[in-house]
C-alpha positions as CSV (number, residue, x, y, z in Angstrom):
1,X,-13.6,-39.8,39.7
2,X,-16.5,-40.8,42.0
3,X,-18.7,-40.2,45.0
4,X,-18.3,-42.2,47.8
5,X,-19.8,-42.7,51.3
6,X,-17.7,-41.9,53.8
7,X,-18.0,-43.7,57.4
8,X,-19.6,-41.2,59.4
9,X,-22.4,-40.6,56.8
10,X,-21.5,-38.2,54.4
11,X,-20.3,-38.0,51.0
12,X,-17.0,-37.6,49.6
13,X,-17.1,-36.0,45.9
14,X,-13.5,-37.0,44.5
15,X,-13.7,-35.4,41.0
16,X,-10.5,-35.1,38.8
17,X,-11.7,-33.5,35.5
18,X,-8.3,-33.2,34.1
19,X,-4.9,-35.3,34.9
20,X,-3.3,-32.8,37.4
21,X,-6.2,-31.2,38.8
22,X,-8.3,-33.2,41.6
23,X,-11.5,-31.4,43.3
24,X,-12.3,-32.6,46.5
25,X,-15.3,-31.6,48.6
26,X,-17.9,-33.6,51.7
27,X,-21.6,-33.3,51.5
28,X,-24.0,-34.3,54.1
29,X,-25.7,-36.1,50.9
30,X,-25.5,-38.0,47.9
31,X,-27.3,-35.9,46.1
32,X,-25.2,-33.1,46.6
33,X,-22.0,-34.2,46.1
34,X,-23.3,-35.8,42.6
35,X,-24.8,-32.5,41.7
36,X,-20.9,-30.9,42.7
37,X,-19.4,-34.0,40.4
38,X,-21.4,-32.6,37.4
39,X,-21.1,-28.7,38.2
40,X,-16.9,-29.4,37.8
41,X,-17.0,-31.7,34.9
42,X,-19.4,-29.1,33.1
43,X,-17.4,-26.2,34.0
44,X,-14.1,-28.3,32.8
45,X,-15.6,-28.5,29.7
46,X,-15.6,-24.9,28.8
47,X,-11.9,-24.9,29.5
48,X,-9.9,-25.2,26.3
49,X,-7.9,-27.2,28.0
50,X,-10.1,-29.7,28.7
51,X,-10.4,-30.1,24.9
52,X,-7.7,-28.4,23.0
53,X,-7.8,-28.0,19.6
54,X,-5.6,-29.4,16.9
55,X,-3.0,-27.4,16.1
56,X,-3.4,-25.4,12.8
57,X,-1.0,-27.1,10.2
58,X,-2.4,-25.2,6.9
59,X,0.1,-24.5,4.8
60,X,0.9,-20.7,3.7
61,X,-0.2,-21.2,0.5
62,X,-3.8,-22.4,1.4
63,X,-3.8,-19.4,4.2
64,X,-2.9,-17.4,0.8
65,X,-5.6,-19.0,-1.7
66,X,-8.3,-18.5,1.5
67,X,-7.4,-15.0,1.9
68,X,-7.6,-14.3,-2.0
69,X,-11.0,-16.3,-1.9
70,X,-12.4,-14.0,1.4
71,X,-11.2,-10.9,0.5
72,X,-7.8,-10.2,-2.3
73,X,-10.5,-10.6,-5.2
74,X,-12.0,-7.5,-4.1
75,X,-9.0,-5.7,-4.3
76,X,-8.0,-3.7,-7.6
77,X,-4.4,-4.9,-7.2
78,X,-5.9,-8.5,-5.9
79,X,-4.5,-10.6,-8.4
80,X,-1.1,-8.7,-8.7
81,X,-1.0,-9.2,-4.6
82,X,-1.5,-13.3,-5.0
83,X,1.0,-13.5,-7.3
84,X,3.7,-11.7,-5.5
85,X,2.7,-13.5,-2.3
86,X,2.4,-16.9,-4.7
87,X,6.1,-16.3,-5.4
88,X,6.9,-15.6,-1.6
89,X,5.3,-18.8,-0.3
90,X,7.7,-20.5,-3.2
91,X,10.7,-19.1,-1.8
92,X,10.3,-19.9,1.8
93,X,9.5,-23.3,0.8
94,X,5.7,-23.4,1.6
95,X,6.0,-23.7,5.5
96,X,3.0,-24.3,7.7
97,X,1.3,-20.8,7.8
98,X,1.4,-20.7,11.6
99,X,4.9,-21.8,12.4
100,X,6.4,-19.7,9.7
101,X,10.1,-18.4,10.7
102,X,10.4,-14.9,10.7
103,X,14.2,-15.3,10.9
104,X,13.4,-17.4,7.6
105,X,11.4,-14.6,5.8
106,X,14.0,-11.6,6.9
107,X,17.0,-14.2,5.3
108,X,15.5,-14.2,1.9
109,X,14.2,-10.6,2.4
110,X,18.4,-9.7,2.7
111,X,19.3,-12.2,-0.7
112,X,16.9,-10.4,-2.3
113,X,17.6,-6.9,-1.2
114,X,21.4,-7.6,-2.2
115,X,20.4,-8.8,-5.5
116,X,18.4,-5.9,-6.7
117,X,15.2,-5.7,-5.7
118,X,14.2,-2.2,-4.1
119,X,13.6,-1.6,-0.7
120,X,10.1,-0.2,-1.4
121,X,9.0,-3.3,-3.5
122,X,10.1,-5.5,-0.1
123,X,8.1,-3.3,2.1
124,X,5.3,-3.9,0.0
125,X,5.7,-7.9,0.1
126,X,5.8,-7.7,4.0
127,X,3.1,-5.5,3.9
128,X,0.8,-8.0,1.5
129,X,1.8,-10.8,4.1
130,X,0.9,-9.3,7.2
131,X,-2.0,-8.5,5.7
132,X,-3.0,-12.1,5.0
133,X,-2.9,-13.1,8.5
134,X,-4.7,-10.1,10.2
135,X,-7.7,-10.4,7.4
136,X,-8.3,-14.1,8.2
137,X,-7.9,-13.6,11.9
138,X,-10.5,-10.7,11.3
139,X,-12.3,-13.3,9.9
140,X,-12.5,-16.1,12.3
141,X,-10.1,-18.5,10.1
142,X,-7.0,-18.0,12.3
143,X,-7.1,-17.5,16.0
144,X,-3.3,-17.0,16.2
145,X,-1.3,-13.8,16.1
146,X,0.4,-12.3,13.1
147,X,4.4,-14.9,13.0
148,X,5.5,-11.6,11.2
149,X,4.2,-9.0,13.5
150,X,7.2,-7.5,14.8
151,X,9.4,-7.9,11.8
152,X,10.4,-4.2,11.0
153,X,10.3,-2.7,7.2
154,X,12.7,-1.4,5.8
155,X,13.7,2.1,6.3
156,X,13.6,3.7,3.0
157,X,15.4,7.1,2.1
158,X,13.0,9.8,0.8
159,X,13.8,10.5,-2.8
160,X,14.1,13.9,-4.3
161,X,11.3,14.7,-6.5
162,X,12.4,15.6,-9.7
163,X,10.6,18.1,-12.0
164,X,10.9,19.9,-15.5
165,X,11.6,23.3,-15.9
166,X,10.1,25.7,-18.4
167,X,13.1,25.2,-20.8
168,X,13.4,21.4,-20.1
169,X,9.7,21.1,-21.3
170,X,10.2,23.2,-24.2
171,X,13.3,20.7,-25.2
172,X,11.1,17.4,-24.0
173,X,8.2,18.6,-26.6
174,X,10.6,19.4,-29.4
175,X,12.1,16.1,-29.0
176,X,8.5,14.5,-29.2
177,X,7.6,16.1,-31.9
178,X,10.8,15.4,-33.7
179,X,11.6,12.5,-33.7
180,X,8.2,10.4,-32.1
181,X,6.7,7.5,-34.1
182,X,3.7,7.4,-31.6
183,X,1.2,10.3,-32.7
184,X,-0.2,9.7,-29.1
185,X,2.6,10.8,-27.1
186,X,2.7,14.4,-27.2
187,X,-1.7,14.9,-26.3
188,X,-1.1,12.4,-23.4
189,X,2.4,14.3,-22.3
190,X,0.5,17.6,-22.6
191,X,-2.2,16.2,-20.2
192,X,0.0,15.1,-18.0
193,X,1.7,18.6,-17.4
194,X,-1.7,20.7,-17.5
195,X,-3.7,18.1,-14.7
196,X,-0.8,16.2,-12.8
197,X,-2.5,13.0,-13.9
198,X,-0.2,10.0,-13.9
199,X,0.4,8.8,-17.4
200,X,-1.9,5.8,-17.2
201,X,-4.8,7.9,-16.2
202,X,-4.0,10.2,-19.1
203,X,-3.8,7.5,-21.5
204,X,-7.0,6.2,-20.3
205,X,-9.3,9.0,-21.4
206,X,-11.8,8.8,-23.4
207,X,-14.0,11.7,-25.2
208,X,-16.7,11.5,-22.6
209,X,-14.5,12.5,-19.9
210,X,-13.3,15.4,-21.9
211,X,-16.3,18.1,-21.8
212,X,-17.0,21.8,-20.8
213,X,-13.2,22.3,-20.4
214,X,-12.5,19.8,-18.0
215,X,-11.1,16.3,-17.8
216,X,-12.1,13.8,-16.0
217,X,-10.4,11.1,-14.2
218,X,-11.9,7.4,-13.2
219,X,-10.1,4.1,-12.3
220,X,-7.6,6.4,-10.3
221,X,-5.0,4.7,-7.8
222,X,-7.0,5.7,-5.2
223,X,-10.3,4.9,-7.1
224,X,-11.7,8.1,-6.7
225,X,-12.9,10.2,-9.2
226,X,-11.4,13.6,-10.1
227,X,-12.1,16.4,-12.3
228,X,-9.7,18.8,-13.3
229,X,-10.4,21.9,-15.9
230,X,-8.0,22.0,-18.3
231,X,-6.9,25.6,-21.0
232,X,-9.5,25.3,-24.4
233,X,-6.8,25.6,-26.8
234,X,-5.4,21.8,-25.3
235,X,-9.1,20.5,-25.2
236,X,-9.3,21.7,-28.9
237,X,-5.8,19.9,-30.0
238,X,-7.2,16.9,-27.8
239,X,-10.6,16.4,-29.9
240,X,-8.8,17.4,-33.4
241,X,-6.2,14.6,-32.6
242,X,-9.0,12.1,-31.7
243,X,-10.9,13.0,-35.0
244,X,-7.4,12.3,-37.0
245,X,-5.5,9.3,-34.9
246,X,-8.9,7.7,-32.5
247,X,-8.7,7.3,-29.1
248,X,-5.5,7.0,-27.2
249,X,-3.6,3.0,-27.0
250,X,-1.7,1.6,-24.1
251,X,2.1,1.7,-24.8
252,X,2.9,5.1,-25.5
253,X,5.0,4.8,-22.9
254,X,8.0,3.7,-24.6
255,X,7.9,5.9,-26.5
256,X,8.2,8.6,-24.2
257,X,10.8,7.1,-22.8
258,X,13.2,7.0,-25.8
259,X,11.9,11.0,-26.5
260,X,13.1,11.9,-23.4
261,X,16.5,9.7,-24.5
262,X,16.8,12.1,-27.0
263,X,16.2,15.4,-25.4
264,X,19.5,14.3,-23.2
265,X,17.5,15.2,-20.0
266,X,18.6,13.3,-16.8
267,X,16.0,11.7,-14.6
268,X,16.0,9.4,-11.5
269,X,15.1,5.9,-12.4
270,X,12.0,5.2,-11.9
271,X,10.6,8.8,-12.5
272,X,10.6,9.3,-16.7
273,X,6.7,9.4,-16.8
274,X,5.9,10.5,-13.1
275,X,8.4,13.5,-13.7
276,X,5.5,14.9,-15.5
277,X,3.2,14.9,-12.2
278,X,5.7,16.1,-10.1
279,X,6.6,19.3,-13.2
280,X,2.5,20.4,-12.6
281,X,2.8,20.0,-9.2
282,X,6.1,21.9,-8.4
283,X,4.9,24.7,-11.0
284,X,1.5,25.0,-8.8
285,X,3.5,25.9,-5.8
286,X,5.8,27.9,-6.9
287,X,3.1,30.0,-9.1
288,X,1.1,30.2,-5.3
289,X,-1.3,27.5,-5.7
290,X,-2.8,26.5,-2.4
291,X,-2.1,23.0,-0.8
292,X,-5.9,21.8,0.1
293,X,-6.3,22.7,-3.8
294,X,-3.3,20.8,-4.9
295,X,-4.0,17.8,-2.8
296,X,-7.9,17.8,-4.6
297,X,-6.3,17.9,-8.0
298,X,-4.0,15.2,-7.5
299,X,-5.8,12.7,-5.9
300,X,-3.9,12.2,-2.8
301,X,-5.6,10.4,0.0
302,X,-4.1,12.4,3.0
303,X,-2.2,16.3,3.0
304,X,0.6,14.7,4.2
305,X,1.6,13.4,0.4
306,X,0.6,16.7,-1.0
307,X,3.3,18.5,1.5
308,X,6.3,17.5,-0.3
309,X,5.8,20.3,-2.4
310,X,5.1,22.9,0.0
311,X,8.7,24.1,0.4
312,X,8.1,25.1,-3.4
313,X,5.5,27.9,-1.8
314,X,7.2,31.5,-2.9
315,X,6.9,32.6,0.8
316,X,8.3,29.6,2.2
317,X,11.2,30.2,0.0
318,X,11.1,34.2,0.9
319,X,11.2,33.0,5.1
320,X,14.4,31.0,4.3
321,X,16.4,33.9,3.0
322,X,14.0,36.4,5.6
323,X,14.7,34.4,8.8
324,X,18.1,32.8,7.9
325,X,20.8,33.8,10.8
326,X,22.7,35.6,7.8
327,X,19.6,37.7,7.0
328,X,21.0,41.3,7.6
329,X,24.7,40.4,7.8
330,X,27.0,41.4,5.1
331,X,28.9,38.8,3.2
332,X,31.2,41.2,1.4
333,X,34.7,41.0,2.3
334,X,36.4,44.3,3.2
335,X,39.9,42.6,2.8
């Protein structure tokens, strides 16, 4: 790399910034071939490829404590997410965060599928990862693109939402009431069937969130706050059992569960307590209840959630017998 004088008087600028790349240009002076010289060394330098960066070799789990430290603490399931995603970085053997194999990851995605674990808990893992690497490169503390980007979830069957009838609630009380060492049970259950509240938001109240027939919810899975008016006669049993047993305790749930052993009715796993908010839900449809209002007294984020009871809607049940292509036919034999 130089300026030279050539033999006939002017100057050669031989510049080569970068092995592989020679600029070469004459000038009728020194000057300006010296003043070229610097204009391509100083443009050079604003290539990355005239100074390329170290290669990132964090490990997952440091990408994982960073993200946690930047943004998971915030989160109301943040400490359940780093543990889950502590446990995944175990697994897959703590690779470096930007090389990870996404052949790797969808390998012990499949041993654990086959060994149990649901196909809704794996979405969720892959979901908590991805999120990792798009908050830090949000951030500025990545500059490379998601490794798991293009890895697809798993496609997960909708389940059928399972709900009490009238009689089947009569028989899940009696059994409560039976049989039930936990005097908190049957007050939470009722709340759950008169609101649609899940059973932990139930079992969180407290008597300021019971007032002027109404109860409200606060620390909600959507962290919104929601108030729902509830019949005076269960606010009344509410306050009288407060004033004989206090306040409500965590792990009534079991209990539940092994009244609604004995009442010998069937659920899907995973829906003993939730049955509960799908029974209110399913009752408000088919008693007429309008959607918009359902979705406000459930809580749910977006209609679309709220729509899997719609089909419960009397009219949408009278257009499937009005508009079915048997509608007017007659089904009696005349054999």
């Amino acid at each position: 790399m130089s300026v030279k004088r050539r033999d006939d008087g002017r100057w050669l600028a031989d510049v080569q910034p970068i092995r592989g790349q020679r600029y070469r240009k004459i000038f009728k002076t020194k000057a300006e071939a010296l003043r070229y010289e610097a204009f391509i060394i100083a443009s050079k330098a604003q290539d990355p490829a005239w100074n390329p960066k170290a290669p990132d070799r964090r490990k997952l789990s440091e990408l994982i404590g960073l993200w946690f430290d930047l943004h998971g603490h915030m989160l109301k399931d943040g400490e359940r997410r780093k543990a889950k995603l502590d446990a995944l970085c175990t697994r897959l053997r703590n690779p470096v965060a930007a090389l990870i194999d996404a052949a790797a990851y969808a390998h012990d995605r499949r041993v654990r599928s086959q060994s149990g674990t649901s196909p809704k808990t794996l979405n969720n893992e892959l979901g908590y990862l991805r999120a990792v690497y798009n908050e830090l490169r949000g951030l500025g503390q990545i500059d490379y693109a998601n490794p798991l980007e293009l890895v697809k979830p798993f496609r997960i069957e909708e389940r059928e939402l399972s709900w009490l009838t009238s009689e089947q609630i009569t028989v899940l009380l009696g059994a409560i009431r039976d049989g039930c060492d936990n005097p908190h049970v049957e007050p939470i259950t009722l709340i759950c069937l008169a609101t649609g509240a899940r059973w932990s938001e139930a079992e969180g109240m407290v008597p300021a969130r019971l007032r002027s027939g109404a109860v409200t919810f606060s620390k909600t899975k959507s962290s919104k706050v929601r108030t729902v008016p509830i019949d005076p006669a269960l606010e009344l049993l509410i306050r009288n059992h407060w004033k004989r047993y206090g306040q409500f305790t965590t792990g009534s749930i079991n209990a539940f569960r092994r009244a609604l052993d004995r009442s010998g009715i069937e659920l899907p796993q995973g829906q003993a307590t939730h049955a509960l908010r799908h029974t209110f839900a399913s009752h408000f449809m088919q008693k007429g209840g309008n959607i918009l209002t359902l979705q406000k007294i459930l809580g749910h984020s977006s209609l679309a959630m709220t729509m899997r009871y719609a089909h419960l809607a009397p009219e949408h049940l009278a257009e499937a017998v009005r508009l079915s292509p048997l509608a007017g036919l007659s089904l009696v034999s005349n054999a």
